[in-house]
C-alpha positions in Angstrom: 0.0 0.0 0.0 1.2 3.5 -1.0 0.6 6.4 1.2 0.0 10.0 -0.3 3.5 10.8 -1.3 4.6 7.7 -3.0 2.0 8.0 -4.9 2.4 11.5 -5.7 5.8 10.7 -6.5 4.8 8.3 -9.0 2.4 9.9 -10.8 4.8 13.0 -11.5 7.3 10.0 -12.7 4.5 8.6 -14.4 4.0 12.4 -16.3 7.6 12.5 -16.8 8.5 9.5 -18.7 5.5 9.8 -21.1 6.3 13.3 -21.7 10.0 12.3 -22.4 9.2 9.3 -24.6 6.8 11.6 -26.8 9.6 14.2 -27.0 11.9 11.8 -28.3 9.4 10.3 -30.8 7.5 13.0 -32.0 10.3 16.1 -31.3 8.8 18.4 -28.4 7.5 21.3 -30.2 5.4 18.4 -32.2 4.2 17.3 -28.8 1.1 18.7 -27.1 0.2 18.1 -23.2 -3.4 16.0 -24.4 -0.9 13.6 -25.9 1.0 13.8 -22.4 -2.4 13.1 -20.7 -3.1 10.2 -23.2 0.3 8.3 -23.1 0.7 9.2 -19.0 -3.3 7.2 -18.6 -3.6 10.2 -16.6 -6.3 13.1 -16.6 -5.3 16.4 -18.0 -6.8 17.7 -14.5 -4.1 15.0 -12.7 -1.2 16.0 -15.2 -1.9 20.0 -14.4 -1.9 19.6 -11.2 2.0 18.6 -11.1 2.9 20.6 -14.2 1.9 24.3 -15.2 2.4 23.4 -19.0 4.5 21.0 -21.3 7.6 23.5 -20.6 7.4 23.3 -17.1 7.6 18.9 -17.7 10.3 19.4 -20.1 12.2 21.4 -17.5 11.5 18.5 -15.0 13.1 15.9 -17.1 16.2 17.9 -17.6 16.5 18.9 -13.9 16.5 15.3 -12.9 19.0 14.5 -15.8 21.7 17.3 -15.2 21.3 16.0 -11.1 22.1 12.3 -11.5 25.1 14.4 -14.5 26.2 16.2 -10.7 26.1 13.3 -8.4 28.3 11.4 -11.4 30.8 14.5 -11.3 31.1 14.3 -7.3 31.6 10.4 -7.3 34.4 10.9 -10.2 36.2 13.9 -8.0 36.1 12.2 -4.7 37.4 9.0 -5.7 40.3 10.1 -7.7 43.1 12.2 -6.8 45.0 12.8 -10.3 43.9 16.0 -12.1 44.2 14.2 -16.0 42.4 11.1 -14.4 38.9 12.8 -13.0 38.9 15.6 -16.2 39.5 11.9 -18.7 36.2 10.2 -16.8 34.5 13.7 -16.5 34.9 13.9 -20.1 33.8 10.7 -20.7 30.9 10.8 -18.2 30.0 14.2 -20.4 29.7 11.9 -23.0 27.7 8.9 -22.0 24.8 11.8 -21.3 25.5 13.2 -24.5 24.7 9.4 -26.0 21.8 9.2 -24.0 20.4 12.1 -23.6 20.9 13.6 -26.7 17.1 15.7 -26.7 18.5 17.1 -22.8 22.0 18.3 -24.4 20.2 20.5 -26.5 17.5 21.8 -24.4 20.0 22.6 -21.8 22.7 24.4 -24.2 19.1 26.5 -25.1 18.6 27.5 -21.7 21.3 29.8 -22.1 19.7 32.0 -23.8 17.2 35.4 -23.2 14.7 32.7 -22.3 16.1 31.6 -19.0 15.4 35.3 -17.7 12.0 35.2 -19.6 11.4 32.1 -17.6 12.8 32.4 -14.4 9.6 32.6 -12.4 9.7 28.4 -13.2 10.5 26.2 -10.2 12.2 23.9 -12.0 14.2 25.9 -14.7 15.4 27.9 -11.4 16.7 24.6 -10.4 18.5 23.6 -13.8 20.4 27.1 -13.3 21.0 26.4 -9.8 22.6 22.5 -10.5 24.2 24.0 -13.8 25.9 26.6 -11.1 27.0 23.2 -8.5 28.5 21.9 -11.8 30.1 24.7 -12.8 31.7 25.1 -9.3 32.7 21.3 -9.2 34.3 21.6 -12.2 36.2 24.8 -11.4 37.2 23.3 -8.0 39.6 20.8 -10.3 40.4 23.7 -12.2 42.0 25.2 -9.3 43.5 22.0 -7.9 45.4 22.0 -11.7 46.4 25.5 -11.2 48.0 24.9 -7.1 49.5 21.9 -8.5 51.6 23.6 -11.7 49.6 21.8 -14.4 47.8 24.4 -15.2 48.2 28.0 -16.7 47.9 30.5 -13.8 46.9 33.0 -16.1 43.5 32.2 -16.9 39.9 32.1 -14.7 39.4 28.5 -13.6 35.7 29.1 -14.3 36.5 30.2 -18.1 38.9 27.0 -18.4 36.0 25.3 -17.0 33.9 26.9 -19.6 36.6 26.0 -22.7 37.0 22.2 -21.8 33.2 21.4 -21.9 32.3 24.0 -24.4 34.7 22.1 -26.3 33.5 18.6 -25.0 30.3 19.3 -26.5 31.1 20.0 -30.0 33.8 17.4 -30.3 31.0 14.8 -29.6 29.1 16.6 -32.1 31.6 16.5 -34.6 31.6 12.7 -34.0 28.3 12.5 -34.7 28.2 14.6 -38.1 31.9 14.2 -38.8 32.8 10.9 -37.7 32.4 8.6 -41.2 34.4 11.3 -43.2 37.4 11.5 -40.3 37.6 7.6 -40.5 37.8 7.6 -44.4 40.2 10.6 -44.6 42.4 10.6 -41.5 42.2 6.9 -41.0 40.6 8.1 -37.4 37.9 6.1 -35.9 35.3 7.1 -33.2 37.7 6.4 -30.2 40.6 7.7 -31.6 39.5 11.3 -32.4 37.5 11.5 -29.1 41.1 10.7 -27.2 42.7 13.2 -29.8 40.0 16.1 -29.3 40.6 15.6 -25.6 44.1 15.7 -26.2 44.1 18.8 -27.8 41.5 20.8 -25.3 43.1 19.7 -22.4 46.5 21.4 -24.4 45.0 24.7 -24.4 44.8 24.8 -20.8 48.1 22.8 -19.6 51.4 25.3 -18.4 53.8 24.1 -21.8 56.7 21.7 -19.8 
């Protein structure tokens, strides 16, 4: 038997995974919240109850994505000591949500526009800012663990490092994804090999030159 919360808890989970499945096979602009309703076997008076509109859902699912992306980042930092090592599995961590997340990676990088200040009275876009900001500091915590330790320039903002390396991240797994057939034919490069190169090469533009 489930008391109140539990199932409050998984009704909104209930909401959120048929909003996300529609999203992914339909595209959400294509989607509408009566579909929601339908594919959630919930009532639209149930579905608005947890969610002012499809925007405030689609903020929901990203929330919940770029939190468990957080908790990932904190794991990585506190279990390993070596600078290269946690930015190698951050950037490969940055990756697997990439992979499967793809509809999240480019809802978030849009958030980063005018509309996040159009939109700030939403509860849950205030809390994608708000994780984005814990990531962000994370991130620029082993920034400045490179710079104490002589690995990295001095001369630059940890946070603008911070915001080169993923920036970077990001369209290098892009590029794999549009480039990726035409780098194996003509550089002989497959997917693994230019991922470790473009990490290779990011990581260079930060590192003190030895």
């Amino acid at each position: 038997y489930m008391n109140r919360s539990e199932k409050s808890k998984l009704r909104k989970k209930t909401i959120l995974e048929a909003a996300e499945k529609l999203f992914v096979q339909k595209g959400y602009e294509a989607t509408g919240m009566d579909e929601i309703c339908i594919c959630s076997s919930l009532s639209r008076r149930t579905v608005y109850s947890y969610f002012d509109s499809k925007q405030d859902i689609l903020y929901a699912i990203m929330s919940e994505r770029l939190s468990s992306l957080e908790k990932e980042f904190e794991t990585i930092i506190k279990d390993n000591d070596d600078f290269m090592i946690r930015w190698k599995q951050i950037f490969y961590a940055k990756l697997s949500f990439d992979r499967n997340c793809p509809m999240d990676v480019k809802l978030i990088q849009s958030t980063r526009s005018n509309d996040v200040q159009k939109n700030m009275d939403s509860e849950a876009l205030h809390e994608i800012v708000v994780i984005g900001q814990k990531i962000e500091d994370l991130l620029a915590g082993v920034m400045e663990q490179g710079i104490a330790e002589g690995i990295v320039r001095d001369d630059i903002h940890p946070v603008f490092a911070v915001s080169v390396l993923t920036g970077g991240f990001d369209s290098l797994f892009q590029l794999v994804r549009s480039k990726g057939s035409y780098l194996k034919e003509r550089c002989g490069m497959d997917e693994e090999m230019i991922l470790e190169a473009g990490f290779d090469q990011l990581m260079a533009s930060i590192l003190k030159v030895k």
